[in-house]
ZAPAPA-766750 format. One line per 3 residues: number of its first residue (from 1); their letters; for each residue x, y, z of C-alpha. Coordinates in Angstrom, 2 decimals. Layout:
REM residues N
NUM = A = X:Y:Z ~ ...
END
This chain:
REM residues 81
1 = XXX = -9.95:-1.26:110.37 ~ -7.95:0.16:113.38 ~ -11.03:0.12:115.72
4 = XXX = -11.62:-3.68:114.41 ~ -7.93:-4.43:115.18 ~ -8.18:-3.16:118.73
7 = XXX = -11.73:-4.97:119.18 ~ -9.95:-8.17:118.25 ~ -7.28:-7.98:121.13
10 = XXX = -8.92:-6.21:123.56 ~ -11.94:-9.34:123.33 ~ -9.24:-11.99:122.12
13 = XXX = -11.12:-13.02:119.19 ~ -10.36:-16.14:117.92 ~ -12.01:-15.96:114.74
16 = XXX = -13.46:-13.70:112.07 ~ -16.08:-15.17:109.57 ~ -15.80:-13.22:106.54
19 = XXX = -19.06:-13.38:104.80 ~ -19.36:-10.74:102.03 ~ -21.24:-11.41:98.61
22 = XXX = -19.52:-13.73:96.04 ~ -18.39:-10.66:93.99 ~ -15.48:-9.62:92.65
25 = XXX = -15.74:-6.65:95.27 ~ -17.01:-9.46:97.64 ~ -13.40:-11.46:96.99
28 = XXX = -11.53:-8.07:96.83 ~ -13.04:-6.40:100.41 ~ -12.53:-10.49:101.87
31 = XXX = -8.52:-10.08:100.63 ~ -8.09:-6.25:101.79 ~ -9.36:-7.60:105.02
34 = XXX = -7.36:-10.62:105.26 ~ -4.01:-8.27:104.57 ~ -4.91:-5.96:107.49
37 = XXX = -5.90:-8.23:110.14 ~ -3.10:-10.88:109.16 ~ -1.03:-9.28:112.17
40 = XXX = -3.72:-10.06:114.66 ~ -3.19:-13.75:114.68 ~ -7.11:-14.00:114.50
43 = XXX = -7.83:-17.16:112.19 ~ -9.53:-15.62:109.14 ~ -12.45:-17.98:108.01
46 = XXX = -14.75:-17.48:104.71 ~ -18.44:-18.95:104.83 ~ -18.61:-21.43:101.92
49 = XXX = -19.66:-21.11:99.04 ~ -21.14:-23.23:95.96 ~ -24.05:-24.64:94.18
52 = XXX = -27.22:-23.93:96.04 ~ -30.05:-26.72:96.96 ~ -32.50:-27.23:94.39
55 = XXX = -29.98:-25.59:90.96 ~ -29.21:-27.60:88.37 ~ -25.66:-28.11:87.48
58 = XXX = -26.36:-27.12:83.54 ~ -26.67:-23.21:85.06 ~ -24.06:-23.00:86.92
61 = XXX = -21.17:-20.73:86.20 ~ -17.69:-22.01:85.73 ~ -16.54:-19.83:88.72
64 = XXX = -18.87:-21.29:91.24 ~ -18.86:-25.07:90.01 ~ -14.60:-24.65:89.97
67 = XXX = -15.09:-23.51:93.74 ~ -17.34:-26.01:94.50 ~ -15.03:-28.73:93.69
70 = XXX = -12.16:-27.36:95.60 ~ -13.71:-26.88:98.74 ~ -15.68:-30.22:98.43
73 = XXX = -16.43:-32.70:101.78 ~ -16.54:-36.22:102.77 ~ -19.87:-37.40:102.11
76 = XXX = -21.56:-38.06:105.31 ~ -24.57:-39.49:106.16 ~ -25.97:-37.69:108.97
79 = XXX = -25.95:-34.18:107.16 ~ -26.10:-32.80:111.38 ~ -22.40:-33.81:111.65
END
């Protein structure tokens, strides 16, 4: 963590994508992370997450559809934008 925090100001990093599997340990290592590199001033991002292309809504778990909803978009029509 130390060697990340001194990456991050000696490169003035803007941003860190956190990316980690949508696990409990996923959500846990994303929050430990988040807590150590709060102090930075870096702008601490997570890649979304929901209900993948091609699923059908009837297997979906709770967890995912609930997270889905709260991190919904405006619909838009050119899906480039």
């Amino acid at each position: 963590i130390n060697e990340l925090k001194e990456r991050i100001v000696k490169e003035s990093t803007k941003e860190i994508i956190l990316a980690l599997p949508a696990t409990m340990e996923g959500d846990t290592t994303n929050f430990y992370l988040y807590r150590k590199l709060q102090e930075t001033n870096v702008n601490i991002t997570l890649i979304s997450r929901g209900i993948g292309v091609g699923n059908q809504l009837e297997y979906i778990d709770e967890l995912t559809l609930g997270k889905s909803l709260l991190d919904r978009s405006v619909y838009k029509t050119n899906i480039t934008n």
